[in-house]
C-alpha positions in Angstrom: -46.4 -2.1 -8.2 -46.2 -3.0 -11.9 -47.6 -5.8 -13.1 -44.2 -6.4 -14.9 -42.2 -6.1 -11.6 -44.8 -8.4 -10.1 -45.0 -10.9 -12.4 -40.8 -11.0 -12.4 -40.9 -11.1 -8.7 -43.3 -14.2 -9.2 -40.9 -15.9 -11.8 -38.0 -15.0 -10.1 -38.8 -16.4 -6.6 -42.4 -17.8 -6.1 -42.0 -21.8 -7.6 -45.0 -23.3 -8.9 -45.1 -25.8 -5.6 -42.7 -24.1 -3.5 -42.3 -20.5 -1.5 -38.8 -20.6 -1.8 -36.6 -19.7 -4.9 -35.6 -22.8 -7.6 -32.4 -24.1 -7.6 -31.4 -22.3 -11.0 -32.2 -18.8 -9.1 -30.5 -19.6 -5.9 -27.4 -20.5 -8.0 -27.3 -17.3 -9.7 -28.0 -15.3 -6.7 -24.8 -17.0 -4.7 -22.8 -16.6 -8.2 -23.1 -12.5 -8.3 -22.6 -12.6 -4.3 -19.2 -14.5 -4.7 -18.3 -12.5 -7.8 -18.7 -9.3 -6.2 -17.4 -10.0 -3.1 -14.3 -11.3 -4.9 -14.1 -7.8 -7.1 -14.4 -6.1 -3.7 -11.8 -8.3 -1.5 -9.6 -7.7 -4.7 -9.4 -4.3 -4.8 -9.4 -3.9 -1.2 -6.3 -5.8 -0.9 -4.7 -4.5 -3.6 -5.1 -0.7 -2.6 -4.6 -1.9 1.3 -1.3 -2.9 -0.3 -0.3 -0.1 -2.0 -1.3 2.6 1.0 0.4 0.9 3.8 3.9 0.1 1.8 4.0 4.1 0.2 2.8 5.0 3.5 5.6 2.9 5.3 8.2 4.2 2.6 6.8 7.8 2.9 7.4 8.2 6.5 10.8 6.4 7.0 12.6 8.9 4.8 11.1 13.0 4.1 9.0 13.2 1.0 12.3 15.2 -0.8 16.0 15.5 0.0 17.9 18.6 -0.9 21.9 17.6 -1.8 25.0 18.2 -3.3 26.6 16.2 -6.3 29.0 13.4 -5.2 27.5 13.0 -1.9 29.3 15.7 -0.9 29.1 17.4 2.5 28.0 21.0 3.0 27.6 23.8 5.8 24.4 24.8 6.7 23.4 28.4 6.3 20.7 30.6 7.0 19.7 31.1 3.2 19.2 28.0 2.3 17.1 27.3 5.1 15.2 30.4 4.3 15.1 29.3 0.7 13.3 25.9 1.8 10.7 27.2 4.3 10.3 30.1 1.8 8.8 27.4 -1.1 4.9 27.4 -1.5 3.9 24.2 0.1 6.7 23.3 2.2 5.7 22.1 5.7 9.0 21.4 7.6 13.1 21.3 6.9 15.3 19.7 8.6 19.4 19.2 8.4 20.6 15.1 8.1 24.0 13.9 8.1 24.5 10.3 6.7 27.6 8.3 7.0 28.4 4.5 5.4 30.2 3.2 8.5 30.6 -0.7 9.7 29.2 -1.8 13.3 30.9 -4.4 15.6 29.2 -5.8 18.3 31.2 -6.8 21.2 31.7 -10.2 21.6 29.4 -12.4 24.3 26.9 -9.2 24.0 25.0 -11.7 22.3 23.6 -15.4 20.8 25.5 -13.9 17.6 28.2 -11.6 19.6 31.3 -10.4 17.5 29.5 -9.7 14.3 30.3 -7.6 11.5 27.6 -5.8 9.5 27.8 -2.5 7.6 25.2 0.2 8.2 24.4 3.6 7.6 24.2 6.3 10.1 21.7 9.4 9.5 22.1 12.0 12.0 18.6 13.4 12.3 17.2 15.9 14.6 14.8 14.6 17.4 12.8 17.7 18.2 11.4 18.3 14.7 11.6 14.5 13.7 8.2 13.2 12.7 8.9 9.4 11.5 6.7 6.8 12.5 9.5 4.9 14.6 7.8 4.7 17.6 9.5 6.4 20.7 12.7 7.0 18.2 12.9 10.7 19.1 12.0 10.1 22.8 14.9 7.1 23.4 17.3 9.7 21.2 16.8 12.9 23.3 16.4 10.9 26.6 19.8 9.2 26.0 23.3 10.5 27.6 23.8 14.1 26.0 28.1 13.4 27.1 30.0 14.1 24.5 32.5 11.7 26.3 30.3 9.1 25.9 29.0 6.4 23.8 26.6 7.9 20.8 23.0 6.3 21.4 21.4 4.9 18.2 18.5 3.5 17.2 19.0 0.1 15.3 16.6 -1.8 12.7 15.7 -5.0 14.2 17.0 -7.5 11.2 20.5 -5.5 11.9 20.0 -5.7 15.2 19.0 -9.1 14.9 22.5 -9.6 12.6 24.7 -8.2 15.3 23.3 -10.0 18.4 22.6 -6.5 20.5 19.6 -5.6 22.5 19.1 -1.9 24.2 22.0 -1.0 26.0 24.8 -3.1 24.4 27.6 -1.4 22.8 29.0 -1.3 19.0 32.0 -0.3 17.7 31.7 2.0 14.8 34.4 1.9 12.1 34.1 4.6 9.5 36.2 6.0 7.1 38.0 9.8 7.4 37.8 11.2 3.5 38.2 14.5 2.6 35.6 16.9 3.0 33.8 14.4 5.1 33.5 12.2 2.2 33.5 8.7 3.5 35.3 7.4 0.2 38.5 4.8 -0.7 40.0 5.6 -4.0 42.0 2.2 -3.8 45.5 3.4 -3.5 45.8 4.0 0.0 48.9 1.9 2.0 48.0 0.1 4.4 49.4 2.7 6.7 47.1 5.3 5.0 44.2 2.9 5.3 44.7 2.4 9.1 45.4 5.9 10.0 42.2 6.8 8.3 40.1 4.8 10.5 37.7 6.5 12.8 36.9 4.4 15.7 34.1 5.3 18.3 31.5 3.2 20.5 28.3 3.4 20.2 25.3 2.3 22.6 21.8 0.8 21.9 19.0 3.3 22.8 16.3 1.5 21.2 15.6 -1.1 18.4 12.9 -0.7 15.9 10.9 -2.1 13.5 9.1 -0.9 10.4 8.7 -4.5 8.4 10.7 -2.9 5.8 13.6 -5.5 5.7 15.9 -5.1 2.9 17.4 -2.1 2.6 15.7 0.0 5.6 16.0 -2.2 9.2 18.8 -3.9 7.8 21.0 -1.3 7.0 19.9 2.1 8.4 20.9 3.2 12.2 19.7 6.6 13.5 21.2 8.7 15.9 21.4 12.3 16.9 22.6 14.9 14.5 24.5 16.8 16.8 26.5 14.4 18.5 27.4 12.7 15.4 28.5 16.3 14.0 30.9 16.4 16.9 32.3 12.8 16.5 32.9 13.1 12.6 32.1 16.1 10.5 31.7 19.3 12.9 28.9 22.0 11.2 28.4 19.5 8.2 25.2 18.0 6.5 24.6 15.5 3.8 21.6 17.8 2.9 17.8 19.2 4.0 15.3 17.0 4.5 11.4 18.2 3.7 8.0 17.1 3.8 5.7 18.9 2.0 1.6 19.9 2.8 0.4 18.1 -0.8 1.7 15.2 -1.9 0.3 15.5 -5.4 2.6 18.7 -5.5 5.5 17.0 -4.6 7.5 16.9 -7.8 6.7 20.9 -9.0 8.0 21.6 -5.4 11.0 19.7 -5.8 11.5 21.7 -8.9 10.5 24.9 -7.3 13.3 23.9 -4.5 16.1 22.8 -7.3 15.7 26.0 -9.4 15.7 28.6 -6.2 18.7 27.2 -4.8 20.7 26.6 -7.5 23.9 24.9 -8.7 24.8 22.8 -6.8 22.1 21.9 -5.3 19.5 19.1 -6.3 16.2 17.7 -5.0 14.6 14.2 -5.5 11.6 12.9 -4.5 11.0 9.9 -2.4 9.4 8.6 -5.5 12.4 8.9 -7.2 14.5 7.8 -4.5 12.7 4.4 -4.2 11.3 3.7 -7.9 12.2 0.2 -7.8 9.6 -0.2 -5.0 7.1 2.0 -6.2 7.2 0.5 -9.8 6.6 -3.0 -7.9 3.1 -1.0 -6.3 2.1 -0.6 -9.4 3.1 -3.7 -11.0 0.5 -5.3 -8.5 -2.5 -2.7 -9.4 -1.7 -3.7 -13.3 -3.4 -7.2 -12.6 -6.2 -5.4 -11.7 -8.0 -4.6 -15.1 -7.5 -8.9 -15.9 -9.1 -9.9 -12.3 -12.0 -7.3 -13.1 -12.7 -8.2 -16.4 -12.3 -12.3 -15.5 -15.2 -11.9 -12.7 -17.1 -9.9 -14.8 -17.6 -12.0 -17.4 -18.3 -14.9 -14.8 -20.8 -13.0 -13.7 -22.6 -11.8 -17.0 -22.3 -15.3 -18.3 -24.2 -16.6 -15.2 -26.9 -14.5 -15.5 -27.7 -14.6 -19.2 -27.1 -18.4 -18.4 -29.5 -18.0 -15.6 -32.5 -16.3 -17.2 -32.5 -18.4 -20.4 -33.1 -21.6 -17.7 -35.9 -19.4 -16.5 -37.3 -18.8 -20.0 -37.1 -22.6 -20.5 -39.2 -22.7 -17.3 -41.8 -20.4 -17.9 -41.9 -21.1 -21.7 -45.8 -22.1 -21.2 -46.4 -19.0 -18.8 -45.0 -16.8 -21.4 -47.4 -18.2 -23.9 -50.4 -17.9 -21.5 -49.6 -14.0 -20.7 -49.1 -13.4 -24.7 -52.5 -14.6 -25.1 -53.7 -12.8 -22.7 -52.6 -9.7 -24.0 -49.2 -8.9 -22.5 -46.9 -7.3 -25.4 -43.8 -8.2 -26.3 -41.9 -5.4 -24.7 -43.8 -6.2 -21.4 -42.6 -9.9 -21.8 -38.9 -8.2 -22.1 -39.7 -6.2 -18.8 -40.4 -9.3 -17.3 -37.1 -10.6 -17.7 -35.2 -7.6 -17.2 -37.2 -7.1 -14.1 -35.8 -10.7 -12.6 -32.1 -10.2 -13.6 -32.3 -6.8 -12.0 -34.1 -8.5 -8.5 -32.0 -11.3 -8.7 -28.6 -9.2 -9.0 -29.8 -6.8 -6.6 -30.2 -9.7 -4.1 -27.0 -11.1 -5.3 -24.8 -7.7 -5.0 -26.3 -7.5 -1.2 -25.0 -10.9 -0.1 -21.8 -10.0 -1.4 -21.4 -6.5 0.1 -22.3 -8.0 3.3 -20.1 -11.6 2.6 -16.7 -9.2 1.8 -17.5 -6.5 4.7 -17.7 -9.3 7.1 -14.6 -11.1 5.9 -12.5 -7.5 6.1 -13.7 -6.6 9.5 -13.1 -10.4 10.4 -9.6 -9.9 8.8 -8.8 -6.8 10.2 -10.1 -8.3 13.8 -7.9 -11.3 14.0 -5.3 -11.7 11.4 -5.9 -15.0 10.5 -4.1 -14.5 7.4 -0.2 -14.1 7.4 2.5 -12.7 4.9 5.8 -13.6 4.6 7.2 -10.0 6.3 11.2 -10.3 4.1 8.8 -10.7 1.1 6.1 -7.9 1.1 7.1 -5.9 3.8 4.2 -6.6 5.9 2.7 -9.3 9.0 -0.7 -9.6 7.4 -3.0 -9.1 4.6 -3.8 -5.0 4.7 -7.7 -4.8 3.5 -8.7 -0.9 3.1 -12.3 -1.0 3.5 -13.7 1.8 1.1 -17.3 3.0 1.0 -17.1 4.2 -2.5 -15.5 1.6 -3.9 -18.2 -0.7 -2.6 -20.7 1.4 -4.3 -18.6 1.2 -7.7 -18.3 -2.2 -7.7 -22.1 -2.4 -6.8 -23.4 -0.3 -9.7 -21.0 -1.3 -12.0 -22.0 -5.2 -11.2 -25.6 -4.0 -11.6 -25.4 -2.0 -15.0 -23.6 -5.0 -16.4 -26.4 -7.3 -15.4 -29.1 -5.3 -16.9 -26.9 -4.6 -20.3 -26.0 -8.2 -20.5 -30.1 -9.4 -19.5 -31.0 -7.8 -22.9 -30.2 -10.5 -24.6 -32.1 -13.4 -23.0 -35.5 -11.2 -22.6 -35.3 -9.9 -26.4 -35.1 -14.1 -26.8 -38.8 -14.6 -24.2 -40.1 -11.9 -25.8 -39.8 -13.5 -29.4 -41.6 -16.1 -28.6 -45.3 -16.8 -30.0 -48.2 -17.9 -28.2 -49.2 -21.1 -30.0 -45.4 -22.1 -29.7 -45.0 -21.6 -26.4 -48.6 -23.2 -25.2 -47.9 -25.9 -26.9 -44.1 -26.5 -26.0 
C-alpha cells in the first residue's frame, strides 16, 4: 500500500484515542449514503412510473390503428390485410369494430341497479387478441356463441362499478343506426326519426376487468366479440386494423410505411399519438429529474468539501509534522484525495445497499399506496436497474474526487512552521 493511501486511511478512520471513525467522518459517510440512495430511489420511481403506465397504455390498445376519415366504417378485404402483414416489422393484424352506444343495467341487478352510463363497444377478435386483460379472450370465446342470445362483454370495473352489474347480469344496449354504420345525430331528426333509429339489444356480463387505468379506459370501454357484434349492428364492417409491431422504436416509420402503401383513405396513428396527453404527462414527471439530480449533488459535494476542510482543521499539526518530514506537497494533496475517495466509497456502498433494501422491501409488501383515479396505479412501481445503480455510483464518485481538489490543494498549501505551531 502507499504510504499516501495509508496515511488517508489513518486520517480518515483511525482517531488519535479511538478505533472508530470521528464524528465529522461518520457524518459525511451517512450524508453520501442518503444522497445516493435518494438519486437511486428517485430514478427508480420515476422510470418504474413511466414503464408500467406506457406499458399499461401499450397493451390496452395495438401499438397503431389503421382507419378511415370520419370514423367511417369499411369492408374488410384481402389486400389490405395483405398490405399490413406485408410491412417490414409488422407482428400481427387484426380487424376491430367500435361503436359509441349507452348501457342500462336492469333495475334491482344491483346496489346501483337502473343506471345509465355511455360506453364504447370494440369488437375484437379473441383468438389473435393479446391484451393483458386477464382471461378476456377466454371468458369471450367460452361465452354463448347464440346469435339469439345475449352478446357477452367484458366490462371495466369503474363502469361496472357505475352500473351496479357483476358477471352474469344483463345490460341493455342503446345505440344509434346512422348511415354507413356511422353511429352519428346531425340534430334534425323528429322524434319519430330519433326513435326509429334506436337499436336495442341485451347484453350479458362475461367478465369484469381491471387495468387501474380509470378515466377514459375501465370507465368507458366494453369489449366483446367482433363477430357477434358484426351480426347485431354492422354485418362485414370494421372501424379499422389493429397492429402491433416487432420494434417499438420503429413504430412511427411503420406507421408511415403502412399509411403510404395503402393509400387514400386510409390513415395510421400510433398509440403515441393516440394518447399524447398521457404520454406528455410521462415525461412531464422525468423533466424534474435533471433539478432532483443536480439538488443532491450539490448536497453531496458541499458535504464533502465541508467534510475534509474539518479534517484539515484536525490534522493541521499532523500535516506540519509530515511536511517536515519530508512529505511534498502533492503527497499532502494525495492524502486528502485519498480520504474523500475512501470515505465516498464507503458512503456510495451504504447507499446502494440502504436503496436496494428499501426497493425489494417495497416491492415485497407495498407499504406504500397511490391514489389508483390519480396515477393509474395501487402502489409505488420501483424498477430496480443494475446500470443505473452503477451510474449513479460512478457519477457520485467522480464528483467527489473533482469536488475534493479543492480542500487538498488548501492542506497542501500549508507550511510546516505554521501548521506546528497552530
Amino acid at each position: 500500500m502507499k504510504a499516501e493511501l495509508y496515511i488517508a486511511r489513518r486520517f480518515a478512520f483511525k482517531p488519535r484515542s479511538l478505533s472508530k471513525p470521528t464524528f465529522i467522518v461518520l457524518a459525511s459517510v451517512i450524508g453520501i449514503a442518503v444522497g445516493t440512495a435518494a438519486l437511486i430511489l428517485t430514478l427508480s420511481i420515476v422510470n418504474g412510473f413511466a414503464s408500467v403506465i406506457e406499458g399499461k397504455l401499450i397493451r390496452f390498445t395495438s401499438h397503431l390503428q389503421v382507419r378511415q376519415p370520419d370514423e367511417r366504417l369499411f369492408a374488410v378485404t384481402r389486400r389490405d390485410l395483405q398490405t399490413l402483414t406485408g410491412v417490414p416489422g409488422v407482428a400481427t393484424v387484426s380487424p376491430f369494430l367500435e361503436m359509441n352506444v349507452m348501457l342500462r343495467s336492469r333495475a334491482g341487478s344491483g346496489s346501483a341497479g337502473g343506471n345509465i352510463a355511455p360506453a364504447m363497444i370494440q369488437g375484437i377478435d379473441p383468438r389473435v387478441s393479446s391484451r393483458f386483460l386477464q382471461n378476456g379472450p377466454a371468458l369471450l370465446e367460452a361465452a354463448p356463441a347464440s346469435a339469439d342470445g345475449p352478446l357477452p362483454i367484458l366490462v371495466g370495473k369503474t363502469l361496472a362499478e357505475n352500473l351496479g352489474v357483476k358477471p352474469g347480469d344483463r345490460l341493455m344496449i342503446v345505440g344509434i343506426a346512422g348511415k354507413n354504420g356511422a353511429s352519428a345525430i346531425t340534430g334534425q331528426e323528429s322524434v319519430v326519426e330519433l326513435l326509429s333509429s334506436l337499436d336495442l339489444h341485451v347484453a350479458q356480463v362475461a367478465g369484469i376487468y381491471d387495468t387501474g387505468l380509470t378515466e377514459g379506459f375501465d370507465d368507458i370501454v366494453v369489449f366483446a366479440d367482433i363477430t357477434r357484434l358484426q351480426q347485431l349492428y354492422h354485418p362485414g364492417m370494421i372501424s379499422g386494423y389493429e397492429a402491433n409491431v416487432t420494434d417499438m422504436r420503429q413504430l412511427s416509420a411503420i406507421s408511415e410505411t403502412i399509411t403510404s402503401r395503402l393509400g387514400y383513405p386510409f390513415y395510421s396513428y400510433t398509440v403515441y399519438e393516440r394518447y399524447s396527453n398521457l404520454f406528455e404527462w410521462l415525461k412531464l414527471q422525468k423533466n424534474i429529474m435533471p433539478l432532483l439530480i443536480i439538488t443532491i449533488t450539490v448536497v453531496a459535494v458541499f458535504n464533502i468539501v465541508s467534510t475534509l476542510l474539518v479534517l484539515i482543521i484536525e490534522k493541521t499539526k499532523e500535516i506540519g509534522m509530515l511536511s517536515a518530514l519530508g512529505l511534498e506537497p502533492s503527497a499532502v494533496s494525495m492524502v486528502f484525495m485519498g480520504q474523500a475517495f475512501m470515505i465516498a466509497l464507503v458512503g456510495i456502498g451504504l447507499g446502494n445497499l440502504f436503496a436496494l433494501g428499501l426497493s425489494l422491501f417495497e416491492l415485497r409488501f407495498h407499504l406504500i399506496t397511490l391514489p389508483e383515479k390519480s396515477y393509474f396505479i395501487r402502489h409505488v412501481p420501483l424498477e430496480i436497474d443494475p446500470l443505473q445503480y452503477l451510474a449513479v455510483s460512478a457519477g457520485v464518485a467522480l464528483l467527489t474526487l473533482l469536488f475534493a481538489f479543492i480542500p487538498s490543494r488548501v492542506a497542501a498549501s500549508l507550511r510546516p512552521a505554521t501548521a506546528l505551531t497552530t
